[in-house]
C-alpha positions in Angstrom: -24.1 -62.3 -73.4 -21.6 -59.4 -73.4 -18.8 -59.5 -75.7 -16.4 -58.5 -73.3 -15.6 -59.9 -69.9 -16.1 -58.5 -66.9 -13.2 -55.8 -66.0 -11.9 -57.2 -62.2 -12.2 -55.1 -59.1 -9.0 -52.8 -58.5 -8.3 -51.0 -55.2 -8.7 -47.4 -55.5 -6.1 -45.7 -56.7 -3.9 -43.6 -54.6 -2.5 -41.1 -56.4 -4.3 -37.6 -55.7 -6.8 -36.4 -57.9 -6.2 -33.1 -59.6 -9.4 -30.7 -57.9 -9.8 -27.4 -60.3 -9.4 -24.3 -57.8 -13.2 -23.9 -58.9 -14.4 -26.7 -57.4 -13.5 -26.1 -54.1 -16.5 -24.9 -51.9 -16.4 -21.4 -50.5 -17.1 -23.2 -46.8 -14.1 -24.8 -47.0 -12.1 -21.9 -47.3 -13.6 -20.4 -45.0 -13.1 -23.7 -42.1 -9.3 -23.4 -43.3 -9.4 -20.0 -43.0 -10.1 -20.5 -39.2 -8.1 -23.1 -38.5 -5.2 -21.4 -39.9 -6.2 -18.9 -37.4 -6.5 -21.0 -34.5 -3.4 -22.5 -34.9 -0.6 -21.2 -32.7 1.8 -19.5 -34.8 5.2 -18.5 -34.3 6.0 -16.2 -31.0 6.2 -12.6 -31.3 9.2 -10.7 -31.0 9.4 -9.3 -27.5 8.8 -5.7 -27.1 11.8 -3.9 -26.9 12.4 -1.8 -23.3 11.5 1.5 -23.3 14.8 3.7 -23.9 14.7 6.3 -21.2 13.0 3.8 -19.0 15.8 4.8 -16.3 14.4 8.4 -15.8 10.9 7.3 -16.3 11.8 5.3 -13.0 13.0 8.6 -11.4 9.9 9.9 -11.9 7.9 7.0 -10.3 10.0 6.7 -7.4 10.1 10.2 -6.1 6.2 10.7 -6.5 6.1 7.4 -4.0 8.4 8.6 -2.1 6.2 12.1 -2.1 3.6 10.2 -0.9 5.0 8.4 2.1 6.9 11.5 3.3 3.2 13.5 3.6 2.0 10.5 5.8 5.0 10.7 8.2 6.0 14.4 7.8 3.0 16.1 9.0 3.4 13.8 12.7 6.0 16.4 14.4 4.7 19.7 12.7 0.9 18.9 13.4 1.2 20.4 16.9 2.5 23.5 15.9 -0.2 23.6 13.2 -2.6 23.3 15.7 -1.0 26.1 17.8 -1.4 28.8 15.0 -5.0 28.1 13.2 -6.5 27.0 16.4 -8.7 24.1 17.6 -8.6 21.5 19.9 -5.8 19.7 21.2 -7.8 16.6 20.1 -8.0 17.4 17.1 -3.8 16.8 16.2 -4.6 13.3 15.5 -6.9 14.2 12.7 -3.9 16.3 11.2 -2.5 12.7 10.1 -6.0 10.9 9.6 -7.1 13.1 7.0 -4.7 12.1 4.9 -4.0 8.3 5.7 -7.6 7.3 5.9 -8.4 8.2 2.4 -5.3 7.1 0.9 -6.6 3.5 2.3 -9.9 3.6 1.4 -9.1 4.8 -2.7 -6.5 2.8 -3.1 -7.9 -0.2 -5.0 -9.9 2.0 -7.0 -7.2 4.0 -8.1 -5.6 1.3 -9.1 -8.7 0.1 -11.0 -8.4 3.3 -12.4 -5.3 3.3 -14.2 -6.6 -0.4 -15.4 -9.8 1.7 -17.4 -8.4 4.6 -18.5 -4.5 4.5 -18.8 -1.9 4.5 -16.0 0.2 6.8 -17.1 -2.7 9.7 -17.6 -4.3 8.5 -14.2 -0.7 9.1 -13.1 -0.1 12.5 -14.1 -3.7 13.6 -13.3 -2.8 12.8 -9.3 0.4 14.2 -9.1 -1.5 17.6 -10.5 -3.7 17.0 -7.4 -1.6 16.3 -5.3 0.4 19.4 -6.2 -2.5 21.9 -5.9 -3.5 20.2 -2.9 -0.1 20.7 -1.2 -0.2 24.4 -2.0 -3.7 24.9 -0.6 -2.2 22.8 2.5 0.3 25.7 2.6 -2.3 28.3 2.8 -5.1 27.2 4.4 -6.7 30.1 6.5 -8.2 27.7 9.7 -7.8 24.2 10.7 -11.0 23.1 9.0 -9.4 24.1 5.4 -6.5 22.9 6.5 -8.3 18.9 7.3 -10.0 19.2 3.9 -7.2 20.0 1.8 -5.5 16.8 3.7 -8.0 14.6 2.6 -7.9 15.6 -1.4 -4.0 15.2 -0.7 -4.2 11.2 0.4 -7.2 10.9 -2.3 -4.6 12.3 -5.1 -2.1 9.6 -3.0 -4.3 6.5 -4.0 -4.5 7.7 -7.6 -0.6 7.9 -7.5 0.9 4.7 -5.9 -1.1 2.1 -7.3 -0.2 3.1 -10.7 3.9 2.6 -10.1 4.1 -1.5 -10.5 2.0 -1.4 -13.7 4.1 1.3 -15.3 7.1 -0.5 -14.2 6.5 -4.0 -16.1 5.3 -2.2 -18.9 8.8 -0.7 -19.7 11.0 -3.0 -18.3 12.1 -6.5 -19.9 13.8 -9.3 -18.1 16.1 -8.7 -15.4 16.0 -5.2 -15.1 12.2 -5.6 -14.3 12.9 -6.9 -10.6 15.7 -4.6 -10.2 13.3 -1.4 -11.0 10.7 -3.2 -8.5 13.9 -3.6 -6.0 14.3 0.0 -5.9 10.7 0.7 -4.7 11.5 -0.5 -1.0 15.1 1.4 -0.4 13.4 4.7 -1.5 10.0 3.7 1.1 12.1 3.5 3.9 14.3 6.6 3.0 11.1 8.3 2.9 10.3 6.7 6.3 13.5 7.7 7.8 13.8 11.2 6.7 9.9 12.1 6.9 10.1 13.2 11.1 13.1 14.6 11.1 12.6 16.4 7.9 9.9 17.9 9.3 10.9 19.0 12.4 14.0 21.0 10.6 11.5 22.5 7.9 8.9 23.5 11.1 12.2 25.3 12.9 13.8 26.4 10.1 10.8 29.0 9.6 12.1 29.4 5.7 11.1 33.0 4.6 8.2 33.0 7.7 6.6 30.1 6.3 6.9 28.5 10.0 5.4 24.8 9.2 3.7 25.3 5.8 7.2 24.6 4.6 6.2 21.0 5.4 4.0 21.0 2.3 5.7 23.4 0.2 8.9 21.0 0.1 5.6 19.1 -2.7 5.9 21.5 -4.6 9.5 21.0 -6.6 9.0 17.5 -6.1 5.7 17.6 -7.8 6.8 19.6 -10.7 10.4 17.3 -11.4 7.6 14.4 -11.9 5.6 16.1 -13.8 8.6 17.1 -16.0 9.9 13.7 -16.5 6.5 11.7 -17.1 6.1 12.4 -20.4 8.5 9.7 -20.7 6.2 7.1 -19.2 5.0 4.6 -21.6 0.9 4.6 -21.2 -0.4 1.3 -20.3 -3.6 -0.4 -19.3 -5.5 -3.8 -18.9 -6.4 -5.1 -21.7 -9.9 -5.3 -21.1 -11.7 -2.6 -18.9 -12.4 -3.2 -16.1 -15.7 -2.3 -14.1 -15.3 0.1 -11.2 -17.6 -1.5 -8.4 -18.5 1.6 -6.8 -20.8 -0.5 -4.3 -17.9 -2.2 -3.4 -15.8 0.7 -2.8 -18.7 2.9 -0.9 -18.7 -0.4 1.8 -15.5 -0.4 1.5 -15.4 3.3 2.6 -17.9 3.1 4.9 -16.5 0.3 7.1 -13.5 1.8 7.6 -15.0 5.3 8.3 -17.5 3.7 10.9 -14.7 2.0 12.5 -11.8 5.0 12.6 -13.9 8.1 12.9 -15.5 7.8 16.6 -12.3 6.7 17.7 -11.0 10.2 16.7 -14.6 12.0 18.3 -13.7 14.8 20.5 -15.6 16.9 23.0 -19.0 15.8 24.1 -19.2 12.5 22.2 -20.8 9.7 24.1 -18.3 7.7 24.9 -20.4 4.5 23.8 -19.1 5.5 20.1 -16.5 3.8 19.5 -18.0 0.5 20.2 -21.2 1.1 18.6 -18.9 2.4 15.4 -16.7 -0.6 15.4 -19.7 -3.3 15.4 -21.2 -0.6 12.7 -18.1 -1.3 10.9 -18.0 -4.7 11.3 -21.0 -5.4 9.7 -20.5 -2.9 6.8 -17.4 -5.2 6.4 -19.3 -8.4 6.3 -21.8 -6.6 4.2 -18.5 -5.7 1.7 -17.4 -9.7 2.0 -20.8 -10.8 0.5 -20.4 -8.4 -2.3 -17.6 -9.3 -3.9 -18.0 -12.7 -3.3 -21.8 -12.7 -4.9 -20.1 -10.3 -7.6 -17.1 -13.2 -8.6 -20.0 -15.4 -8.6 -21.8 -13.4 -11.3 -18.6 -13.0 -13.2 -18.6 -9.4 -12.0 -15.6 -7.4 -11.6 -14.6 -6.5 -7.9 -12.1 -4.8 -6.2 -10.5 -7.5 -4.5 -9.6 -11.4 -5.5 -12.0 -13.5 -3.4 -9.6 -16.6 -3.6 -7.6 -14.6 -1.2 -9.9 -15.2 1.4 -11.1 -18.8 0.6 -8.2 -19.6 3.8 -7.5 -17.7 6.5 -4.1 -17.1 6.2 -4.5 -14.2 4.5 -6.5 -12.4 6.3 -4.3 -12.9 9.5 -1.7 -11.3 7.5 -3.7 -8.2 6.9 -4.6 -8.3 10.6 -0.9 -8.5 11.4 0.2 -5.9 9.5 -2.5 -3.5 10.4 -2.1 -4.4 14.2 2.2 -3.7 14.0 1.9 -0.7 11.8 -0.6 1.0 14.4 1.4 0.3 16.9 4.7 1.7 15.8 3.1 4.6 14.2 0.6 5.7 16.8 3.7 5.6 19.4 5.7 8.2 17.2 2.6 10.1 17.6 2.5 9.9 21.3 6.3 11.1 21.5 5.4 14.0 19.4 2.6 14.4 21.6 4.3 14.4 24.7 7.3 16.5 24.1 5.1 19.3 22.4 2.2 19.8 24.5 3.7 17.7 27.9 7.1 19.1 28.1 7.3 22.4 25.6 9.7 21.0 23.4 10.1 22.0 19.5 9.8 20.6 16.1 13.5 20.2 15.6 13.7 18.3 19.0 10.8 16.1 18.4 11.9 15.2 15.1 15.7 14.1 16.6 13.9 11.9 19.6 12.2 10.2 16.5 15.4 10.1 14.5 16.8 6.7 16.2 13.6 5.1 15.8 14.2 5.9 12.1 17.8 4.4 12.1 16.5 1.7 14.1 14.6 1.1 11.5 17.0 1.6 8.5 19.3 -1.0 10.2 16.6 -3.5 11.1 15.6 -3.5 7.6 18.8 -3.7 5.7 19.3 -6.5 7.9 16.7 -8.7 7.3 16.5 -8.1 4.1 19.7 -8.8 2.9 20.9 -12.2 5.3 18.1 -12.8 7.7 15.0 -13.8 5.9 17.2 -15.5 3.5 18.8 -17.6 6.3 15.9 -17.8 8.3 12.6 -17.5 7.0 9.0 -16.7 8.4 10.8 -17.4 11.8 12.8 -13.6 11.5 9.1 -11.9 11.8 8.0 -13.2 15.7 11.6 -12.2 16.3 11.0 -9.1 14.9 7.8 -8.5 17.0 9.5 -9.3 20.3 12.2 -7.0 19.7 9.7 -4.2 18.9 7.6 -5.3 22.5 10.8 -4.9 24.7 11.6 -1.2 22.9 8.2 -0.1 23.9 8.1 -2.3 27.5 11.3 0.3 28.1 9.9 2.9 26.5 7.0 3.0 29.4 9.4 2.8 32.1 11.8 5.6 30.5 8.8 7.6 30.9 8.4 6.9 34.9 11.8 9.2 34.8 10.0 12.4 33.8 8.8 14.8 31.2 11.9 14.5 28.8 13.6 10.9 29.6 16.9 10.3 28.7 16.5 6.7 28.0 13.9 7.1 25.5 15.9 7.6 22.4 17.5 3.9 23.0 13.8 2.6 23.6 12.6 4.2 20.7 15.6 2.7 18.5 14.8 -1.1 20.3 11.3 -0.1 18.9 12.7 1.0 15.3 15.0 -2.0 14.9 12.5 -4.5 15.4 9.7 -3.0 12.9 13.1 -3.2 10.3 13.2 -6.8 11.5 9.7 -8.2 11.1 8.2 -6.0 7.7 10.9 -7.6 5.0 10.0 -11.1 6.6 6.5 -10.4 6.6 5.8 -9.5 2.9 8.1 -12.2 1.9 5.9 -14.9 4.4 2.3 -13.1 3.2 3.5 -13.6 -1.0 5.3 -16.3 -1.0 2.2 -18.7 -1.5 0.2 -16.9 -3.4 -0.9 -17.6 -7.0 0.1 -15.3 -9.7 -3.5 -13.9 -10.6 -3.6 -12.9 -6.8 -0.4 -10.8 -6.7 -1.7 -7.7 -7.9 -5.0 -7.9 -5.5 -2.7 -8.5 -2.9 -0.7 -6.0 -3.0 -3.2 -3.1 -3.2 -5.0 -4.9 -0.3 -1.8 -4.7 2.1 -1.0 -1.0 1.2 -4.1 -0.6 2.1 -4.4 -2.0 5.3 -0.7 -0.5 6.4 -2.2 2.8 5.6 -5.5 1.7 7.5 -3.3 0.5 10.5 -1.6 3.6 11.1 -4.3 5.2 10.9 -6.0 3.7 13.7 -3.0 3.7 15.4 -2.9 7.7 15.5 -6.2 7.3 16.6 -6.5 5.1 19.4 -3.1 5.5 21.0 -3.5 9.6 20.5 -6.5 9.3 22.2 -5.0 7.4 25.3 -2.6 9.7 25.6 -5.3 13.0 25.0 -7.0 11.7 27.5 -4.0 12.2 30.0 -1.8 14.6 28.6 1.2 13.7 30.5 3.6 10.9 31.1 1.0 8.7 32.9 -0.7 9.4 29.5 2.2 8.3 27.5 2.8 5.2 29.4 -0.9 3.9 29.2 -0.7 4.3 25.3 3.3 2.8 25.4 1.2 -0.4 27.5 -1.8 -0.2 25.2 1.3 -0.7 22.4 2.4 -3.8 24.1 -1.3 -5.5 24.2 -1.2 -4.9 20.6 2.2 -6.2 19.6 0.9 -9.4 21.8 -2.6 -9.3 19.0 0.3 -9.2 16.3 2.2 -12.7 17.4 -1.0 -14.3 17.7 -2.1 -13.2 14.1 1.6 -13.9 12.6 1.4 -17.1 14.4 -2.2 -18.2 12.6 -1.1 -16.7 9.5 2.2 -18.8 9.9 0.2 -22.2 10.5 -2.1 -21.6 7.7 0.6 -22.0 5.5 0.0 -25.3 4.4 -4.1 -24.5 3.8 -3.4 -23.3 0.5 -3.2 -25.5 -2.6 -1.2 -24.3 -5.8 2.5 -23.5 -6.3 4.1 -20.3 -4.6 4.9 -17.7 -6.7 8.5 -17.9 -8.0 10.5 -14.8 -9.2 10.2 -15.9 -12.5 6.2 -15.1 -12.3 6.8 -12.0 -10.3 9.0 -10.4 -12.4 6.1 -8.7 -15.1 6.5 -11.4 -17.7 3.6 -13.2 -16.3 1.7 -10.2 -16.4 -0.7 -11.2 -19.0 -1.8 -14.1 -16.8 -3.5 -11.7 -14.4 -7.0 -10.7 -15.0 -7.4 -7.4 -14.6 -9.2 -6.8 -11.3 -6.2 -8.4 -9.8 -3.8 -5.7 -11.0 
């Protein structure tokens, strides 16, 4: 027997146990080491907004405003370039196409572009081109130069505008970031206003002999102001780089070339093209579709945010705005058109028939945008379409008067005032319900199309009126306008219903205003 008693059970003690540093196992340090990682730590200070930010915004805004001028400025000089470098009279219509149609097609890959290598040196490389392709514009030799140097011009376009959003929210902070954005549309529709008119005063002027190659020389001063200032753009891109689905770009292109060029086919062509092009195109488009929907699958990037299409109501709004921008556009072409070649008229008079249109459109605009939509919602854009359908209903029957009616101007400002009535109430209807990784996808998709829809606007509707070059011609392509203002209020009116189809909040301004920007992956910029 043991001398002592047993010693009673205690409960462990629970004072801590002194552990020499030594003992502590080098895995351990290492797990803390992470967590201490993982955890969330304290926010960041916010990046302070870039100090000259104010010019920097000079310099974005005139280079879009650049941009848009060369799509509308070119519409009252073309015939008169035409006149002197010879060709066809069916070939005017290409004198616009050239440019718009590759500005549509590039634009999402310019703007994947400036995602990869930086948006501020993608930036600066397009306004170069753009520059030397405005001065070959100004001395090309022969129409065919002419139509090639047009084409580099839109390409060095789709390089440009996509990069202007991105380089906004990267030097902007708070509230000043949705006033820079606000500026964007005032200086578009300047641009849209003063593009005709400008160029029917440059063509007349005949500056130094330069007769309508002033039209692209005006590029050249603009060109080197932004060139001057973007230095002080603060270089940004995605923070991870982004693929450049060139399959997806060359369906892309070649849907929208099968569908526009035979429309613009002149002289012998069969005249079984265009249909055989646009069911070409229509399955190049599917074909597109299936690619960047097998590509999201995969985890690929692609050019454009499936999601988008997962209800229809987006993609009545691109039909909708591609449907009322040809329209509107390819009846400014038609007046041109008709006043040139019908009745002998000049630049300078062309571009004042056009000017009320422009006002009409000013008005319309500043309108809506500041009471209407507020007031009234999705409902201001069928509004907006019917006012445009009675301007071009009296447009037709001014033109039952005789070569140079007198009623047209007040058509054409009918016509003006309601395209200012429906677009503010259509971007804000085609947004408002879209997620915030979608925004950016969005966007590029509807510059797109807008430039695709005038496009085949100037197409189809020139051709009408080619095809009759008189006032029975002009009022065939005014009527063909109606039939597709009618295609717009059936697309609004889908797009309006589908409304409801999507789930997930609308996007507020608080998530439009560049903070969220880090939310958006970068194919969707």
């Amino acid at each position: 027997m043991s001398a002592h008693p047993p010693r009673p059970l205690s409960a462990p003690s629970t004072q801590p146990t002194a552990t020499p540093a030594t003992a502590v196992h080098p895995t351990a340090v290492r797990e803390k080491a992470a967590r201490a990682k993982a955890e969330p730590s304290s926010p960041a200070p916010p990046t302070p907004a870039h100090p000259r930010r104010w010019w920097a915004l000079c310099a974005l805004l005139t280079a879009e405003a650049m941009n848009l001028l060369d799509a509308t400025i070119v519409q009252v000089a073309a015939p008169r370039m035409r006149a002197d470098l010879g060709g066809p009279t069916a070939a005017v219509p290409w004198l616009t196409t050239a440019y718009t149609l590759p500005f549509a097609v590039l634009l999402l890959t310019g703007g994947r572009l400036g995602d990869r290598v930086g948006r501020r040196r993608v930036f600066r490389i397009g306004v170069a081109g753009f520059l030397l392709a405005s001065l070959a514009c100004a001395c090309a030799p022969t129409l065919g130069a002419l139509l090639a140097f047009r084409a580099v011009q839109g390409a060095a376009a789709a390089v440009i505008v996509p990069q202007t959003v991105g380089l906004i929210k990267a030097m902007f902070r708070g509230p000043e970031t949705a006033r820079a954005l606000g500026a964007i549309g005032p200086v578009m529709g300047l641009a849209a206003v003063a593009g005709p008119v400008l160029g029917g005063i440059l063509t007349h002027a005949d500056l130094f002999g330069s007769s309508w190659r002033a039209v692209f020389l005006v590029n050249l001063p603009l060109s080197l102001a932004v060139l001057a200032l973007a230095p002080l753009l603060t270089e940004d891109r995605a923070p991870r780089r982004p693929g450049l689905d060139p399959v997806g770009s060359a369906l892309a292109a070649l849907a929208t070339g099968l569908v526009v060029l035979p429309l613009l086919a002149t002289g012998n062509a069969p005249t079984v093209w265009p249909a055989v092009g646009t069911v070409a195109g229509v399955v190049a488009a599917a074909a597109f579709a299936v690619h960047q929907r097998r590509g999201a699958r995969r985890g690929r990037d692609t050019l454009v945010e499936p999601s988008l299409f997962a209800a229809p109501r987006f993609p009545a709004a691109l039909v909708t705005l591609a449907l009322a921008f040809a329209a509107t556009t390819g009846l400014g072409l038609v007046v041109v058109l008709q006043l040139q070649i019908g009745s002998g008229a000049d630049a300078l008079a062309s571009g004042l028939t056009l000017l009320p249109m422009s006002a009409g459109l000013a008005v319309g605009s500043l309108w809506a945008g500041s009471s209407l939509v507020r007031r009234y919602g999705p409902r201001v854009m069928p509004a907006g379409v019917a006012v445009m359908a009675v301007g071009m209903v009296a447009a037709a029957g001014a033109y039952r008067t005789g070569q140079r009616p007198e009623a047209l101007p007040y058509a054409l400002a009918v016509v003006g005032l309601g395209h200012g009535l429906f677009t503010p109430a259509f971007f804000t209807t085609a947004l408002k319900p879209l997620r915030p990784q979608e925004i950016g996808s969005a966007a590029g998709l509807l510059n797109a199309v807008q430039q695709l829809g005038s496009t085949l606007g100037v197409a189809v509707l020139g051709r009408i009126y080619l095809a009759a070059p008189d006032t029975a011609g002009a009022q065939h392509a005014c009527w063909m306008a109606v039939g597709v203002l009618a295609a717009v209020a059936v697309a609004g009116h889908l797009m309006s219903d589908a409304q409801g189809a999507r789930t997930g909040p609308p996007v507020h301004a608080a998530e439009s205003d560049g903070e969220s920007d880090h939310r958006e992956p970068p194919h969707a910029r």
